[in-house]
C-alpha positions in Angstrom: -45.9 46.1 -5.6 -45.6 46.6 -9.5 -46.0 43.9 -11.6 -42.6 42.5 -12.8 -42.7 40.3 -15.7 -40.3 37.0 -15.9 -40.3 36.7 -19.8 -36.5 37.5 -19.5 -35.8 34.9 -16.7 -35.0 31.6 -17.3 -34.2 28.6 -15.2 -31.8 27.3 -17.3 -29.8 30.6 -16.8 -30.2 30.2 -13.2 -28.7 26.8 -13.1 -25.9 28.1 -15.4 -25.4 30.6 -12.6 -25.7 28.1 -9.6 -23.0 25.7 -11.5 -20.5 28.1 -11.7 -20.6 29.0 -8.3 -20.7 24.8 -7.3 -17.4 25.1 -9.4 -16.0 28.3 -9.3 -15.0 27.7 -12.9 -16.7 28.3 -15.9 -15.2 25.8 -18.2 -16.4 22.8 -15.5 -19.9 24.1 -15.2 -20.3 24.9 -18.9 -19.2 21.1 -19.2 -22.0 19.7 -16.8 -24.8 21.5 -17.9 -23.6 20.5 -21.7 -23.2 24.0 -23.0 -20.2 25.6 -24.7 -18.1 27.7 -22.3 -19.3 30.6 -24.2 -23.0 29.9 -24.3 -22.5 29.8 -20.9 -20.7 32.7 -20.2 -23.1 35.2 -22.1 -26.3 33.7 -20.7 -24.8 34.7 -17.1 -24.2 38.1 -18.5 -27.7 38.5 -19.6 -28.9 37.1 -16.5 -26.6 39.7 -14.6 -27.9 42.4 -17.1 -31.6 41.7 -16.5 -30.9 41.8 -12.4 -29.0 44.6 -13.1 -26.4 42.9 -10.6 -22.6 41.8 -11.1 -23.3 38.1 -9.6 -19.8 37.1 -10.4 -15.9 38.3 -9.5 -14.0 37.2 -12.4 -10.6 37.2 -13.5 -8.2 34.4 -15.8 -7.7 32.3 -12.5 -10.4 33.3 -10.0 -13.9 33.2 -10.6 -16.3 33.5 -6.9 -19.4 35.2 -6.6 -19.6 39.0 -5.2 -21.8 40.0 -1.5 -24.8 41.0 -3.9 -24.1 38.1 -6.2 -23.7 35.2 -2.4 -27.7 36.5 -1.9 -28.7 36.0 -5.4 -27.5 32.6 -5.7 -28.8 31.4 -3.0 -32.6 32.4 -3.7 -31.4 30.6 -7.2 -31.3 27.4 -5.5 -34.6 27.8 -3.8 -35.7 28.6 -7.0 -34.3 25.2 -8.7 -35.7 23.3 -5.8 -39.0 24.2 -6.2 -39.0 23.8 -10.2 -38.0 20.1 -8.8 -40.6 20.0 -6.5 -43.0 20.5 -8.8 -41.6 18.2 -11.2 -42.0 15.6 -8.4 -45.2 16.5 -7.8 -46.5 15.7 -10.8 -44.3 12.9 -11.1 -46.1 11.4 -8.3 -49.5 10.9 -9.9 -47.9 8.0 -11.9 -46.0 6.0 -9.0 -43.8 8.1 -6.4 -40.7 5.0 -6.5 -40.8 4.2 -10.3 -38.3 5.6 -12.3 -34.9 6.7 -10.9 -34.4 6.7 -7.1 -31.1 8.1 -6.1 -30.1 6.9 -3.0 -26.7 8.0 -1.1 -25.1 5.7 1.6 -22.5 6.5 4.1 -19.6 4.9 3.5 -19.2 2.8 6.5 -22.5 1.2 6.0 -22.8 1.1 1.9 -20.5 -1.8 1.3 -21.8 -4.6 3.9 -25.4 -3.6 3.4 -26.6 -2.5 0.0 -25.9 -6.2 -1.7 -27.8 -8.0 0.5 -30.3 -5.4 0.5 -30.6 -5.2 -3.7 -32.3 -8.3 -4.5 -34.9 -7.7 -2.0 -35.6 -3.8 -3.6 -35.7 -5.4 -7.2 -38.5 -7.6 -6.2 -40.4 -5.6 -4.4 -39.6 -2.3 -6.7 -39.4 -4.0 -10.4 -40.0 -0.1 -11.8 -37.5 1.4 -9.6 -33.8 2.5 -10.7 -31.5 3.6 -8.6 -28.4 5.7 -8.8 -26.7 4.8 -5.4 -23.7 7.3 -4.1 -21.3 6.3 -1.2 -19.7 9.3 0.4 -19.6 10.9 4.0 -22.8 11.9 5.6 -22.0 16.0 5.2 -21.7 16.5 2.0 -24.5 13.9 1.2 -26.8 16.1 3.0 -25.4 18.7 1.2 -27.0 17.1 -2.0 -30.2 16.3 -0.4 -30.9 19.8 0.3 -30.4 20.7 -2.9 -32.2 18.4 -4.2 -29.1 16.1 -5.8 -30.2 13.1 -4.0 -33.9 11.6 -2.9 -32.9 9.6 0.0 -29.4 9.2 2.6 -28.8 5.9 4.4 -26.8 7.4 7.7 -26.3 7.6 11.3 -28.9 9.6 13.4 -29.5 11.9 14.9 -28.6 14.6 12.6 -29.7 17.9 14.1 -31.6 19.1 11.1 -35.6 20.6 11.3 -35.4 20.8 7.1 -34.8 17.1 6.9 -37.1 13.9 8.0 -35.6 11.2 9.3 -37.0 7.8 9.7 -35.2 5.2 12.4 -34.6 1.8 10.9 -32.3 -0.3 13.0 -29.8 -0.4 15.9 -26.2 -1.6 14.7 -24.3 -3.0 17.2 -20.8 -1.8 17.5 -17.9 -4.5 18.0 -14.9 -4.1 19.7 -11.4 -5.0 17.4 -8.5 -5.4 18.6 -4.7 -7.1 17.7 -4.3 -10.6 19.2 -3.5 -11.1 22.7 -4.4 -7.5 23.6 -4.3 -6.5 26.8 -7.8 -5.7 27.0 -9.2 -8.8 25.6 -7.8 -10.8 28.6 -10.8 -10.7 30.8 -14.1 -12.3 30.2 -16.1 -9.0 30.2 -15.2 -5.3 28.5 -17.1 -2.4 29.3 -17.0 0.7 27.3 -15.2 2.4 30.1 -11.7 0.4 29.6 -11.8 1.7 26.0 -9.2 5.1 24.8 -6.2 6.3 25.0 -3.6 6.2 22.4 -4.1 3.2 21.2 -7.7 3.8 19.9 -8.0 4.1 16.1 -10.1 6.3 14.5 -11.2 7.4 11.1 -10.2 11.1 9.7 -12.2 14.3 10.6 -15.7 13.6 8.6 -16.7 10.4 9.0 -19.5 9.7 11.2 -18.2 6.7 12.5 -14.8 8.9 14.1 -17.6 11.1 16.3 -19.7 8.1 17.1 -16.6 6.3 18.3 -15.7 9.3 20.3 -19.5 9.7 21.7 -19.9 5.6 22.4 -16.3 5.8 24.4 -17.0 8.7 26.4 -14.1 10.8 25.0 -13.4 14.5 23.3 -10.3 14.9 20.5 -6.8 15.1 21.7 -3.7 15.0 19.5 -2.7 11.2 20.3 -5.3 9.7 18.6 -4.2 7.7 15.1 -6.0 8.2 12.0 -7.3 5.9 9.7 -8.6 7.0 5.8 -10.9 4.7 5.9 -12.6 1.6 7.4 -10.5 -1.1 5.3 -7.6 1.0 6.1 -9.0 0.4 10.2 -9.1 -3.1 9.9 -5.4 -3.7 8.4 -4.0 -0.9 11.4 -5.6 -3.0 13.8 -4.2 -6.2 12.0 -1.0 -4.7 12.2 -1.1 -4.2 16.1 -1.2 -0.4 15.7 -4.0 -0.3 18.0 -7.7 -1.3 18.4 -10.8 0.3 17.2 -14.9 -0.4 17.3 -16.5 -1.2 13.9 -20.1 -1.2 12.9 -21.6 -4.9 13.0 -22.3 -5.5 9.2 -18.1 -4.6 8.6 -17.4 -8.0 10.0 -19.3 -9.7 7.0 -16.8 -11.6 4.8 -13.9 -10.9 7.2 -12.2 -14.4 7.3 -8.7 -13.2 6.0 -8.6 -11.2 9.1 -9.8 -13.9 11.9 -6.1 -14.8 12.7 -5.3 -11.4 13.5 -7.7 -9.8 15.0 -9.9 -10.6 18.1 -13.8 -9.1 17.8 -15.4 -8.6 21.6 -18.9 -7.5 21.6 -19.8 -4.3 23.4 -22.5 -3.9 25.8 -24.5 -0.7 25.0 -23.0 0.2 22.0 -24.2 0.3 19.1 -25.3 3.1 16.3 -28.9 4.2 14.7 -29.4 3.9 11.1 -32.3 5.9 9.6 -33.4 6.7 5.9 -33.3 10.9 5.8 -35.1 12.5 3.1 -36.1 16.3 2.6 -38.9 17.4 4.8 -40.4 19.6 2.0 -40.5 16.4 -0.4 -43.9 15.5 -1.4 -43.0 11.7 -1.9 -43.2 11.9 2.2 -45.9 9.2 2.8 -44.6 7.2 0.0 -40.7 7.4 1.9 -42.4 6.5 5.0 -43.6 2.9 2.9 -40.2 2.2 1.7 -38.7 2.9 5.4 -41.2 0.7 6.4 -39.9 -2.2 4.0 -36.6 -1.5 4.9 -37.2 -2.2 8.8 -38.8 -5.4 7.6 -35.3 -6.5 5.8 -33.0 -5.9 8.5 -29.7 -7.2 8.4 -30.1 -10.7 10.9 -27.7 -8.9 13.4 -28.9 -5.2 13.7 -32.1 -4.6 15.6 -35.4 -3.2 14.3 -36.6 0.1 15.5 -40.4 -0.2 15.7 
């Protein structure tokens, strides 16, 4: 193969090119990377000049990337992964957790786990800042993979061979449910008593809605009540909508809800929490430390996963 020189390509051009196409709007990505709209906009050109490729469809309202242009951008993000990865790499030789650590949590865990866990991190990491983000485990992944984020907090497994994932803790899961329930008039409540339509869930892309679903035994049907979130769970079920099961660690700090709601324990159910980073990262072995400390700290009423 001849010898192609890469005087003419630059990485800043191709993260011009991958920000447009994050948000299909020029303005927006011009704006992030902290260019001008029309720095922006003729750096792309060049960049499509020197490819000799239209990478972009582009009109006042509409701006989305063409079939030759879909295959270019994604070897562009390969290509700003591994300029990452070697800036990591050499990162590393002065301490792989100082500096700036960002961390994303999934939202059903973040609240009622991250401030007790905080004041533990700062004394054993007094070099480490972290950026910490609190969203639903898809598009958190979705950052990890291109390298937006270091490290997720979720709920495994996650069905991935290009991420690692390190097992933490179990997390119990309790039973909620409206005083005087039906179901919470017997001494002992199984799993299999649990559905129907008065089970709450949370909306299509929380974890916690499948691992409800997987925990109970059931599949979707169109009965099931939706909740936006897991506050918005709790005051449902404090309303005698129906009943639900929340993670452990959500009951913390829940004593304005004691004289509505009654919490049952659940035999065998319960949720795995891991720490999930890139498989490709070289920080690995130092990950595998910090998962290490974390399963250390658990919470007092999760189990350790040795």
């Amino acid at each position: 193969m001849a010898y192609i020189p890469l005087s003419g390509l630059s990485l800043r051009d191709i993260e011009y090119v991958v920000a447009v196409d994050d948000l299909r709007n020029f303005s927006r990505a011009a704006e992030r990377c902290g260019v001008s709209q029309a720095g922006l906009s003729e750096q792309v050109r060049k960049l499509e000049a020197l490819l000799d490729v239209t990478i972009f469809e582009r009109s006042r309202r509409h701006v989305a990337p063409t079939p030759d242009g879909t295959r270019l951008i994604a070897l562009c993000r390969d290509v700003l992964v591994s300029a990452r990865t070697l800036i990591e790499v050499a990162r590393a030789r002065s301490g792989p957790l100082d500096g700036v650590l960002r961390i994303g949590v999934i939202a059903t865990l973040g609240p009622y786990y991250i401030p007790g866990l905080l004041p533990r991190l700062r004394q054993k990491y007094p070099q480490l800042s972290l950026q910490l983000t609190e969203s639903m485990t898809a598009p958190m992944l979705h950052k990890l993979r291109h390298n937006e984020l270091d490290l997720v907090l979720a709920a495994l497994p996650l069905g991935s061979d290009a991420l690692h994932a390190e097992p933490l803790f179990e997390e119990p899961f309790l039973g909620v449910f409206p005083r005087n329930h039906a179901l919470t008039q017997t001494d002992e409540l199984s799993l299999e008593e649990l559905g129907g339509s008065d089970l709450l869930l949370l909306e299509d892309g929380h974890c916690l809605r499948d691992q409800a679903l997987s925990v109970c035994g059931l599949s979707e049907h169109g009965s099931q009540r939706l909740a936006t979130s897991l506050e918005m769970l709790w005051h449902m079920v404090g309303a005698g909508e129906g009943y639900s099961l929340i993670p452990q660690l959500a009951l913390r700090n829940r004593a304005e809800m004691a004289e509505l709601v009654d919490v049952r324990p659940m035999t065998g159910a319960s949720r795995t929490i891991g720490l999930v980073w890139r498989g490709s990262d070289p920080r690995g072995p130092a990950f595998r430390e910090f998962a290490a400390f974390l399963r250390d700290h658990v919470p007092s009423d999760c189990t350790p996963i040795e």
